[in-house]
BAROVEX-189937 format. One record per residue (C-alpha): x negated, z negated, y; residue in three letters. Coordinates in Angstrom, 2 decimals. Layout:
REM BAROVEX-189937
+---------+---------+---------+------+
:      c1 :      c3 :      c2 : resn :
+---------+---------+---------+------+
:       X :       Z :       Y :  ALA :
...
+---------+---------+---------+------+
This chain:
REM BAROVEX-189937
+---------+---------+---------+------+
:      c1 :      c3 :      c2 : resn :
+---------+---------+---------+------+
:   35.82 :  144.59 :   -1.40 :  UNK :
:   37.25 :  144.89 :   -5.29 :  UNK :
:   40.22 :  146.54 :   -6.03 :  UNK :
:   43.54 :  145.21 :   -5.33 :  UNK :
:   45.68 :  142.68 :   -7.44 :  UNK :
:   49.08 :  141.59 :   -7.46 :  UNK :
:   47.64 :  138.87 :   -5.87 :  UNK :
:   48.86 :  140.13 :   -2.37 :  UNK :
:   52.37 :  140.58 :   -3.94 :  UNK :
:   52.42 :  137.96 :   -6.11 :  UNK :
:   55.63 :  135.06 :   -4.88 :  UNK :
:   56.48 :  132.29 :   -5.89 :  UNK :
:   60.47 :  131.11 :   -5.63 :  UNK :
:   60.69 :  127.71 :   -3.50 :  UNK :
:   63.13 :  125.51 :   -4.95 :  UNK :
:   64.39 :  128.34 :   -6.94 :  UNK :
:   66.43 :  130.01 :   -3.98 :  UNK :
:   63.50 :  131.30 :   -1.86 :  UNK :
:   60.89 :  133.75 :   -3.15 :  UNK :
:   58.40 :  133.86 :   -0.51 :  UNK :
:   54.73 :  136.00 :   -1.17 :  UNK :
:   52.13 :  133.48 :   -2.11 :  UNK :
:   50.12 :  134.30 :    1.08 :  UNK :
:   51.63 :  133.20 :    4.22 :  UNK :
:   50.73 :  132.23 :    7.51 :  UNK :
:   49.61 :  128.54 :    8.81 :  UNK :
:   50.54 :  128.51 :   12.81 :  UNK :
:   48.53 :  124.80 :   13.84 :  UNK :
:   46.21 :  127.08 :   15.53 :  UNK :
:   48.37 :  129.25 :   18.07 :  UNK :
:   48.23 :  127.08 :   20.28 :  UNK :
:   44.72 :  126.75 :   20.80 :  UNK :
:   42.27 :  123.89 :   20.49 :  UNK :
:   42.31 :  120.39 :   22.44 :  UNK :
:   39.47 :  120.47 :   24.46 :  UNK :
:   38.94 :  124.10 :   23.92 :  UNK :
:   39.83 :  127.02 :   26.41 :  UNK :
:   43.28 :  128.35 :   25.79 :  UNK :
:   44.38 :  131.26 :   23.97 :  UNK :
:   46.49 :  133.84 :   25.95 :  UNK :
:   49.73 :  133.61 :   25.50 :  UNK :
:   50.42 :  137.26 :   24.39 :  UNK :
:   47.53 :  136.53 :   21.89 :  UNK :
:   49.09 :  133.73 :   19.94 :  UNK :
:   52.69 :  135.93 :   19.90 :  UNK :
:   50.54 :  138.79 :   18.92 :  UNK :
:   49.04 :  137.07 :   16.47 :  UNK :
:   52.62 :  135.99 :   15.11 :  UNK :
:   53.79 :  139.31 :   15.27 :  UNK :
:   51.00 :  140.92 :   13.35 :  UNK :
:   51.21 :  138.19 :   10.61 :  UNK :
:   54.64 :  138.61 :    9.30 :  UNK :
:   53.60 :  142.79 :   10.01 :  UNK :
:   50.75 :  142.05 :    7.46 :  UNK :
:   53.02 :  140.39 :    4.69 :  UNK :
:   53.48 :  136.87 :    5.71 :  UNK :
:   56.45 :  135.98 :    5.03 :  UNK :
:   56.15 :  131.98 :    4.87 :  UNK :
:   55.05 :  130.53 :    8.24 :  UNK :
:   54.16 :  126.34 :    8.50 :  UNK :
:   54.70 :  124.98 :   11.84 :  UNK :
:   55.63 :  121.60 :   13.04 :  UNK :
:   56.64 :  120.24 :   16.41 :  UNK :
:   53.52 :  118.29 :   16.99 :  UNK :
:   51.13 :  121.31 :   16.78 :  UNK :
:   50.43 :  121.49 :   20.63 :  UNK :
:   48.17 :  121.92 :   23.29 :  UNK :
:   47.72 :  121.31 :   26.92 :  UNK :
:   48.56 :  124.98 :   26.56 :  UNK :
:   51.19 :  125.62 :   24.80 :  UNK :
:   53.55 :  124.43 :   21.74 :  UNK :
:   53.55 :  126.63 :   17.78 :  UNK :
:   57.44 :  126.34 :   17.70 :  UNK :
:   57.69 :  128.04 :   21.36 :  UNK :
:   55.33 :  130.84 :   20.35 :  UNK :
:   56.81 :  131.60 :   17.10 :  UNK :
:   60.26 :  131.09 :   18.79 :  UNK :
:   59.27 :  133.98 :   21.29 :  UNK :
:   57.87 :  136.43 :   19.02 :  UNK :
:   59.81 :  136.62 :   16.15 :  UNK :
:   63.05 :  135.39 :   17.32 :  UNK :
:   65.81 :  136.17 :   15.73 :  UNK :
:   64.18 :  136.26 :   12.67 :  UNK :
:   63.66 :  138.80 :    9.80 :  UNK :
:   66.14 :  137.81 :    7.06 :  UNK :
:   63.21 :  137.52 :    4.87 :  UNK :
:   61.14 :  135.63 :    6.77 :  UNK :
:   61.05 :  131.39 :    5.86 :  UNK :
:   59.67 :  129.03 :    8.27 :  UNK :
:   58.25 :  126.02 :    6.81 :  UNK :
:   57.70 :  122.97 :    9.02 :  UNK :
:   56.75 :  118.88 :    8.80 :  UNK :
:   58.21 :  115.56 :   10.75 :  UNK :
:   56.58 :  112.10 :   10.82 :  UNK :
:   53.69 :  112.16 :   12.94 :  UNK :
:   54.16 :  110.98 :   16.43 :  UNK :
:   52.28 :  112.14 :   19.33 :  UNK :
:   51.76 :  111.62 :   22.73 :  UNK :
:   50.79 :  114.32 :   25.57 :  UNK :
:   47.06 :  113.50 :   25.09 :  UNK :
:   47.28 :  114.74 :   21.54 :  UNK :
:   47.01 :  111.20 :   20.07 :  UNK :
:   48.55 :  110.77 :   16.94 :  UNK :
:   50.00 :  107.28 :   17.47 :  UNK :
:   52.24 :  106.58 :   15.14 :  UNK :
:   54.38 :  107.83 :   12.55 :  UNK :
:   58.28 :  108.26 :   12.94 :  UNK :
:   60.63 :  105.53 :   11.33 :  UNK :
:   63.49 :  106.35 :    9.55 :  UNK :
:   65.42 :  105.76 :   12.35 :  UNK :
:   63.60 :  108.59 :   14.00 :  UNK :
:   63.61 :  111.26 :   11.90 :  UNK :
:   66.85 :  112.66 :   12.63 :  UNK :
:   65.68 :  113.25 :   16.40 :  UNK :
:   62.44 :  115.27 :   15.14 :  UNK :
:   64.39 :  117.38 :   12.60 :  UNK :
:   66.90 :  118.21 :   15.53 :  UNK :
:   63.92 :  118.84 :   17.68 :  UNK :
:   62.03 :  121.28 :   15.46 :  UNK :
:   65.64 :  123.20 :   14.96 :  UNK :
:   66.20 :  123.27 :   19.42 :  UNK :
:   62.61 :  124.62 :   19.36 :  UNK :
:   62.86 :  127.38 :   16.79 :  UNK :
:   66.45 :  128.45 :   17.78 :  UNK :
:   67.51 :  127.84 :   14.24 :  UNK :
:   70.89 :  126.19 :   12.42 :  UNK :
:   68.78 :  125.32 :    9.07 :  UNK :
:   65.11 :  124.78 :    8.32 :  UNK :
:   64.11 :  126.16 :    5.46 :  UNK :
:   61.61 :  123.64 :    4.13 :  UNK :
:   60.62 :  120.01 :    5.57 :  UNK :
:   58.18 :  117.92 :    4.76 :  UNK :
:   57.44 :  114.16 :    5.62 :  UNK :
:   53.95 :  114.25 :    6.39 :  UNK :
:   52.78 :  110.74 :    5.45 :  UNK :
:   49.70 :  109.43 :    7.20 :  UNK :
:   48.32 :  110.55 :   10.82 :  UNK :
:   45.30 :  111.77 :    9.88 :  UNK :
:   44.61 :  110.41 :    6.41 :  UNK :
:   47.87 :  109.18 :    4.34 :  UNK :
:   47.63 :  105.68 :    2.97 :  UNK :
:   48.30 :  105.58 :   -1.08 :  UNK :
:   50.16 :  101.81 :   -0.61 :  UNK :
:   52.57 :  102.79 :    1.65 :  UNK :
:   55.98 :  103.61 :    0.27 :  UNK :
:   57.81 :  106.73 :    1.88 :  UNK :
:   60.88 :  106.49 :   -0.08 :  UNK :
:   63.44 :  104.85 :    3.22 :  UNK :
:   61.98 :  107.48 :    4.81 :  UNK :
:   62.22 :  110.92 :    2.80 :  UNK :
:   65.80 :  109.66 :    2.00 :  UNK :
:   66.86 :  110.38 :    5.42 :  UNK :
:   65.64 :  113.54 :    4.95 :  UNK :
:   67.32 :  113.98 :    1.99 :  UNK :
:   70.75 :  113.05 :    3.66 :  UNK :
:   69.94 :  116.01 :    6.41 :  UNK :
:   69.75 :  117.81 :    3.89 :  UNK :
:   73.00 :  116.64 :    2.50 :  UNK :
:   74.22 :  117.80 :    5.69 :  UNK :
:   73.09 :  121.33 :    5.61 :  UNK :
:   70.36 :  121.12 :    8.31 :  UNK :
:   67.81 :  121.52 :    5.71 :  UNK :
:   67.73 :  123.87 :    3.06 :  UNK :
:   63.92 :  122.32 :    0.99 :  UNK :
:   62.35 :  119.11 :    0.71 :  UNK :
:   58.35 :  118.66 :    1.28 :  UNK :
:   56.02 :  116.02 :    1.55 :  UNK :
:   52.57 :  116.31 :    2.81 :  UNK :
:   49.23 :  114.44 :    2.35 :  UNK :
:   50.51 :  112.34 :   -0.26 :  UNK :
:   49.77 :  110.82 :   -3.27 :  UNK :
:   50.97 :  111.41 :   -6.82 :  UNK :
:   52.51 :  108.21 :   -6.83 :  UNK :
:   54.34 :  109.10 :   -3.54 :  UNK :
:   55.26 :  112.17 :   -4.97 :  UNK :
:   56.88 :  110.49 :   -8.01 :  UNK :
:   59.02 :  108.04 :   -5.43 :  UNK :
:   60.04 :  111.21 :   -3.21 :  UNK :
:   61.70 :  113.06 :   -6.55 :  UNK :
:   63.32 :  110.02 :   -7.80 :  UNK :
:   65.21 :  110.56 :   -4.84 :  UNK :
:   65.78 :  114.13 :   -4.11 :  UNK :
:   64.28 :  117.69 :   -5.54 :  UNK :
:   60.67 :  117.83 :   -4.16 :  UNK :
:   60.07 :  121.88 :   -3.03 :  UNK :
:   56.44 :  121.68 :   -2.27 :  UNK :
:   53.85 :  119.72 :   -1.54 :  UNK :
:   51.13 :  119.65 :    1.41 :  UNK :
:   48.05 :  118.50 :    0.60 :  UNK :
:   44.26 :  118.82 :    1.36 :  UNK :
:   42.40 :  121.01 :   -0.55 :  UNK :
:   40.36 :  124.10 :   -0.99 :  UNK :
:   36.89 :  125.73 :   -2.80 :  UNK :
:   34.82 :  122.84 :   -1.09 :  UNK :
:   37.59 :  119.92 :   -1.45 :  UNK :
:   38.51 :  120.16 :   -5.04 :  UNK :
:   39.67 :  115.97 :   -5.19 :  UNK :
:   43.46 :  116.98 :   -5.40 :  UNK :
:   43.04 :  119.20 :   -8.28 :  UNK :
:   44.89 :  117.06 :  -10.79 :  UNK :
:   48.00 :  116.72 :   -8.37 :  UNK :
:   47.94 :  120.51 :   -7.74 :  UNK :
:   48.17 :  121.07 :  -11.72 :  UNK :
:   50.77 :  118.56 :  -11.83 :  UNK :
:   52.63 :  120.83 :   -9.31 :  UNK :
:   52.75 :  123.85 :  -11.30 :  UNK :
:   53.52 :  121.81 :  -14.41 :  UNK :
:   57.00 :  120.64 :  -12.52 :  UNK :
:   57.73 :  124.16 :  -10.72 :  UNK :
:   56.75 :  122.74 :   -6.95 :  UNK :
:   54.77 :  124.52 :   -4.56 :  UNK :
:   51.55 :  123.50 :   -3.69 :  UNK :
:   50.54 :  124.70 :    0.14 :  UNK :
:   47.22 :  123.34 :    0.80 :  UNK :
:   45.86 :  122.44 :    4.19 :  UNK :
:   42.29 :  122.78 :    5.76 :  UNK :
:   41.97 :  125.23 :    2.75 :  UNK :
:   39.43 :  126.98 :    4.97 :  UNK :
:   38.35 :  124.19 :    6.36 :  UNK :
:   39.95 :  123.33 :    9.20 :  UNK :
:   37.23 :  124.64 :   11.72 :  UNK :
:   36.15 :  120.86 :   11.25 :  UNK :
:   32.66 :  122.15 :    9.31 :  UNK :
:   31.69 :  125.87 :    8.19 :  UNK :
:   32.94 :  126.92 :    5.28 :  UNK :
:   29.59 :  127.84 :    3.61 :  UNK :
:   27.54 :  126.87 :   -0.02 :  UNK :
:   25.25 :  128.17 :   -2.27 :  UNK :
:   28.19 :  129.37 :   -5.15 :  UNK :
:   30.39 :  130.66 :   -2.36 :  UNK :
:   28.22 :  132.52 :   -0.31 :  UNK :
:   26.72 :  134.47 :   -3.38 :  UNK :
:   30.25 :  135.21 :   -4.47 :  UNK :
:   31.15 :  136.34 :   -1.26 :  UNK :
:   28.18 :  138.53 :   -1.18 :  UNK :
:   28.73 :  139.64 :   -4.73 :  UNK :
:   32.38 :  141.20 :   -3.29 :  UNK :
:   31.77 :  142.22 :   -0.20 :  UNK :
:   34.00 :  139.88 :    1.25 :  UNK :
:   33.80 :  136.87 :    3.35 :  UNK :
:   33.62 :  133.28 :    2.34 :  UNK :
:   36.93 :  132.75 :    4.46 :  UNK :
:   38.64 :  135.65 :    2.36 :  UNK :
:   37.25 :  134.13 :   -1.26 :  UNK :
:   38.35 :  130.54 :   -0.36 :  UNK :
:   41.80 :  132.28 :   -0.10 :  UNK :
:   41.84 :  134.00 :   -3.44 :  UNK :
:   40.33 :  131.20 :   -4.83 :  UNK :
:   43.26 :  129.31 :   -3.92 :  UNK :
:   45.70 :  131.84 :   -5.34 :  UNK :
:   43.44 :  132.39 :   -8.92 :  UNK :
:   43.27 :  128.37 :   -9.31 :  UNK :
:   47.18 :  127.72 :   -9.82 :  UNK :
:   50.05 :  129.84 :   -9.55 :  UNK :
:   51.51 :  127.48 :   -8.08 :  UNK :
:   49.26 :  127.40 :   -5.19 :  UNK :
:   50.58 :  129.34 :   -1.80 :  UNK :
:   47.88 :  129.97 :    0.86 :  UNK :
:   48.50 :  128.98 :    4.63 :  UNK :
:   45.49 :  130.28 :    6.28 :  UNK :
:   45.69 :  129.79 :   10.13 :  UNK :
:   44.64 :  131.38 :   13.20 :  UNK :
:   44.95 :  132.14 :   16.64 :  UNK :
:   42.48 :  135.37 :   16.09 :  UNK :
:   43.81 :  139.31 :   15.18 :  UNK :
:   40.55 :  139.85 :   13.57 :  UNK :
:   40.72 :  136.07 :   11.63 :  UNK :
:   44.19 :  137.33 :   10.82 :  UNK :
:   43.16 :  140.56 :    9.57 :  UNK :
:   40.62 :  139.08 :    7.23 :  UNK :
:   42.61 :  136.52 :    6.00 :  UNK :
:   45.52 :  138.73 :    4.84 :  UNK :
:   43.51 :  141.15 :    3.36 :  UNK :
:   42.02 :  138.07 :    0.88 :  UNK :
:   44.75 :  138.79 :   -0.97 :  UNK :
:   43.39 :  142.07 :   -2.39 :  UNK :
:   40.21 :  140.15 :   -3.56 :  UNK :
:   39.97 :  139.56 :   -7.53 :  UNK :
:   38.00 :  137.04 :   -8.72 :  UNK :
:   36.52 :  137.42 :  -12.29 :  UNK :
:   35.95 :  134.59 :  -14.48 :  UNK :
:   32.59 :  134.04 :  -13.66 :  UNK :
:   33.57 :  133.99 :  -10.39 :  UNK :
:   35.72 :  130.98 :  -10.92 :  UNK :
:   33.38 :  129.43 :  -13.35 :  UNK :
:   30.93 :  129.16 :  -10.26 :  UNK :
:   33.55 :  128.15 :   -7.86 :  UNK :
:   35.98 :  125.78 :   -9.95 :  UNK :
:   34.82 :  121.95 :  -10.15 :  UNK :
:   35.80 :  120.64 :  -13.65 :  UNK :
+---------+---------+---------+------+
């Protein structure tokens, strides 16, 4: 492993009133898997615990990251409940699903209200930090208009139930409706070392001073995170691909904060440490698609 950076320290302030470290913690995978045995339950609050011990002090959630198991808002509820005072909890509202896991449809505007109020019963909170309307199920659609929609959010926000506005798996012309209507704190999109497409929208971020979390920037367990470039710069560190996709992340934008999940101690341990990596120029030179 190199030296370490301010990388690990580095923050970023969200919306201008938070400064939160640009390495946080993702919490879709607490839970556990569909399909897949459970995690223990003192695991997953372990887990928690040991995150925000390691630095994390931004955590993503949402209401419909379950399993048969168990439910991210209840675990984070139970082990860091009441909060630290530092700590922001980030999470999203629109998809809908059912108790098979099926993500069958996504929340009208009439609906949102109920999942906002939900996510604050299930965290024990008065006021979410951030929220974003994630647009899409699984993949967003780029003709569907989300303005009727993230104004409701905007009037919760009015209200003083939400402190940020997000929007996740959009695209830039989505983004563009959701700021003609409110401030836009971050955005939550794919991308990572081996999904590059939403590079132009991630520069566009930084350009207007909004966040850019991405998601599956490790790949989602969905396919191993592995190639010719990254392994040999992984090997050139001493580090793991898993740990160079995350400072990857952080040396692309500065606008970029990393969510890396997991319901491991040992994944979590890795993944924190990634923020001591440095990554040289020719480093990013192999990693970076132009």
């Amino acid at each position: 492993m190199t030296s370490p950076t301010n990388s690990a320290t580095d923050t970023y302030d969200l919306g201008g009133t938070l400064t939160i470290p640009r390495l946080g913690f993702g919490a879709m995978q607490l839970p556990g898997r569909w399909h897949k045995p459970p995690i223990p339950r003192e695991t997953s609050v372990a887990v928690a615990r040991r995150a925000v011990e390691l630095g994390a002090r931004h955590i993503d959630t949402a209401a419909f990251y379950f399993s048969p198991a168990a439910r991210a808002n209840d675990i984070l509820r139970e082990a860091l409940h009441p909060y630290p005072a530092d700590v922001t909890i980030a999470t999203k509202v629109g998809p809908l699903r059912d108790d098979t896991g099926r993500m069958y449809a996504e929340a009208a505007p009439g609906q949102l209200r109920g999942e906002v109020e939900r996510n604050l019963r299930d965290l024990a909170v008065d006021v979410l930090d951030l929220v974003y309307l994630r647009v899409g199920r699984l993949a967003g659609d780029a003709a569907d208009p989300i303005g009727e929609r993230f104004a409701v959010l905007a009037g919760l926000r009015d209200e003083g139930l939400i402190r940020h506005l997000g929007v996740s798996n959009v695209t830039h012309a989505q983004l563009d409706e959701a700021r003609a209507i409110a401030p836009v704190a971050a955005v939550q999109n794919r991308f990572g070392v081996l999904d590059q497409q939403d590079g132009e929208l991630a520069d566009a971020c930084a350009d207007l001073g909004i966040a850019y979390m991405p998601f599956f920037a490790l790949g989602g367990g969905h396919a191993p995170l592995s190639g010719e470039n990254l392994d040999a710069v992984a090997a050139r560190h001493g580090a793991t691909p898993f740990q160079v996709a995350i400072a990857w992340g952080l040396a692309r934008s500065p606008s970029i904060v990393q969510i890396p999940g997991t319901g491991s101690l040992a994944h979590l341990e890795e993944n924190m440490a990634a923020g001591r990596l440095v990554l040289n120029e020719e480093d990013m030179a192999l990693l970076t698609v132009t």
